[in-house]
N, C-alpha and C positions, 0 to 999 in steps of 0.2 A: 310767192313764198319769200322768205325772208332770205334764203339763200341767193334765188337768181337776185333781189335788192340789190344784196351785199355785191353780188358780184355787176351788178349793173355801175353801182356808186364805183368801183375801182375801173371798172372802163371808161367812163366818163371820167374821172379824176386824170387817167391816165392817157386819152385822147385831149385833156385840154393842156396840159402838165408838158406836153411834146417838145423839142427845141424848135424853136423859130428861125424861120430861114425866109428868103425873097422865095415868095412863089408864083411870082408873075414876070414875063419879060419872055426876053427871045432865048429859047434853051436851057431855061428853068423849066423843069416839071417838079408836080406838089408832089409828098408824101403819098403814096397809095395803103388805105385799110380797104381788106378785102375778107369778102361774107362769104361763107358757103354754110350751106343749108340740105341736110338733109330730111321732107317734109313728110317724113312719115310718122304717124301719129307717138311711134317709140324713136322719133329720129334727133336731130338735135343741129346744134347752129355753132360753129367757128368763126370767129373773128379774129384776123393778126393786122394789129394797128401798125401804122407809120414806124414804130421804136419796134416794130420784128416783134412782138410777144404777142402770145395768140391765147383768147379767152375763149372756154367751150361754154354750152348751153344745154341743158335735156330743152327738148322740144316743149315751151311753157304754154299754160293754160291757166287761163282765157285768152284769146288770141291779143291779149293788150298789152301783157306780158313779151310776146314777138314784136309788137309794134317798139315796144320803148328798149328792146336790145337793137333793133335797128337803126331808130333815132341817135340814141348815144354813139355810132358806128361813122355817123353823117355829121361832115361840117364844112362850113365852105372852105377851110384852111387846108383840106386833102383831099383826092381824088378816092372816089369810093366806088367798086366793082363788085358783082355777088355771080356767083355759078351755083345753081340749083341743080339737084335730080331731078331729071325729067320725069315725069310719071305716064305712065300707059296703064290700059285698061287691065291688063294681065299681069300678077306678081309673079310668077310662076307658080303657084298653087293657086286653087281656084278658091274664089271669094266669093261674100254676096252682094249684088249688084250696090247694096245698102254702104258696103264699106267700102269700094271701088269710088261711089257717088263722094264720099266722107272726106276721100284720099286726092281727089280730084277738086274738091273743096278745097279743102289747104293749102294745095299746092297754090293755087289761083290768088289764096288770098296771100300767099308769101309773096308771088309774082305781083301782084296790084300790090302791097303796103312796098314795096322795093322800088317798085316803078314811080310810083307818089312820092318817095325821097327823092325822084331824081337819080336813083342807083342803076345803070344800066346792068340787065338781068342777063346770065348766060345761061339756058340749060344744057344738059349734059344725062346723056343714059348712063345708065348703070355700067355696060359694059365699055364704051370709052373711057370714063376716068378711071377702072377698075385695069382696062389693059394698056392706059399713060403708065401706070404706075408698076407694070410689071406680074401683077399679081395673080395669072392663070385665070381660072375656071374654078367651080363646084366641084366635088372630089364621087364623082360618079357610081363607086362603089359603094360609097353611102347609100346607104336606102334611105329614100324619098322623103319618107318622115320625118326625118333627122338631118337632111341633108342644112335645108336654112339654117340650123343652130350651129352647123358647125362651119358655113361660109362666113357666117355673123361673129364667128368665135376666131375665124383666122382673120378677120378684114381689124376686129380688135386687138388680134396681136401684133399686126401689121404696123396698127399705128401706133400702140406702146413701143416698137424696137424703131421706130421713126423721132417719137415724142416719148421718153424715155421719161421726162421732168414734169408730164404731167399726169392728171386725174383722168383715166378713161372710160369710159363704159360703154357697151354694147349702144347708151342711146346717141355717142358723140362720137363714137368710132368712124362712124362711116360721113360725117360731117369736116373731120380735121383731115379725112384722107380726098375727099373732094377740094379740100382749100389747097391741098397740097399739087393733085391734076392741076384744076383751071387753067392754069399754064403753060401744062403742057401740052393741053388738050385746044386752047385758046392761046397760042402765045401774043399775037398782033393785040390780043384784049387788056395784058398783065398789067402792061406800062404807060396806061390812059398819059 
C-alpha cells in the first residue's frame, strides 16, 4: 500500500542520510538498527535505526511488503539485530490447526527472509519480554472472553506511556515493546 511505500522511502532515506563515522579498526563498533517483529498475522514490525528513531509497521501483505522493510533495515555501514516472538502451538485459546499451521508459516518465513540478510535472529516468548519489561500478567477476573482484548489494550497503553510521540495500534503495540525487551532479555546480543 501506498502508506507502508511512504513509510519505507523515509527509512531508507533516513538509514542512508546517517553521520558517518570510522567503523572498522580496534574499538570501533558500527551503528546498531535493531528489528523486532511481532509475527502474528495482526502483529506488526519496529525498527530504531543507528540515529535512535524508531519506524513501526502493521504486519504487510504480500510477504514482499516484509521482505523490503527488512532490506531497507540492512547495510553494510551498521550492525543489524532482530528479536522475534516465538510462536508455539497454543495461543491460549484454542485455534484451528489451519490457523496455528498459518501462524507457524510466518513466523518461519520472518526467521528465513532475516536469516538470508544476514540479520542474526533472537526469539523471545511472550512471557520473557512481557516480564523484562515489568508488565505483570492477564487480569484473571476477566472472563475468558474478553480477557485477550484487554491484555492487547494494556500492552497498547504500555507502549503509548513509553512512545508517547508516536502512532500506535493494537497491530505495533506489542512489536515496539519487544524492541524495547531484546535487551534486556538478551543483553550480550544489543551491542553486536
Amino acid at each position: 500500500s501506498r502508506l507502508v511505500l511512504g513509510q519505507l522511502q523515509i527509512l531508507i532515506m533516513a538509514l542512508k542520510t546517517k553521520t558517518t563515522q570510522p567503523t572498522d579498526g580496534p574499538g570501533i563498533s558500527k551503528p546498531l538498527t535493531t528489528i523486532a517483529v511481532d509475527p502474528g498475522k495482526h502483529g506488526g514490525i519496529a525498527v530504531r535505526r543507528p540515529d535512535g528513531n524508531t519506524d513501526l509497521f502493521r504486519m504487510p501483505e504480500p510477504e514482499a511488503g516484509m521482505i523490503d522493510i527488512f532490506k531497507a533495515a540492512v547495510s553494510p555501514e551498521w550492525d543489524t539485530v532482530a528479536y522475534v516472538e516465538s510462536v508455539g502451538g497454543y495461543i491460549g485459546v484454542e485455534q484451528p490447526g489451519s490457523r496455528m499451521f498459518t501462524f507457524g508459516h510466518n513466523a518461519g518465513f520472518i526467521h528465513g527472509s532475516l536469516s538470508t540478510l544476514g540479520v542474526p535472529v533472537y526469539l523471545m516468548r511472550p512471557q520473557a519480554w512481557q516480564k523484562a519489561l515489568g508488565l505483570g500478567s492477564a487480569d484473571k477476573s476477566i472472563p475468558r472472553t474478553r480477557r485477550a482484548t484487554a491484555w492487547k489494550t494494556k500492552l497498547k497503553g504500555e507502549a503509548m506511556r513509553r512512545y508517547p510521540n508516536h502512532h500506535i495500534t493494537l497491530k505495533t503495540a506489542d512489536a515496539l515493546l519487544i524492541l524495547e525487551a531484546g535487551p534486556l532479555v538478551f543483553p550480550h546480543h544489543s551491542q553486536l
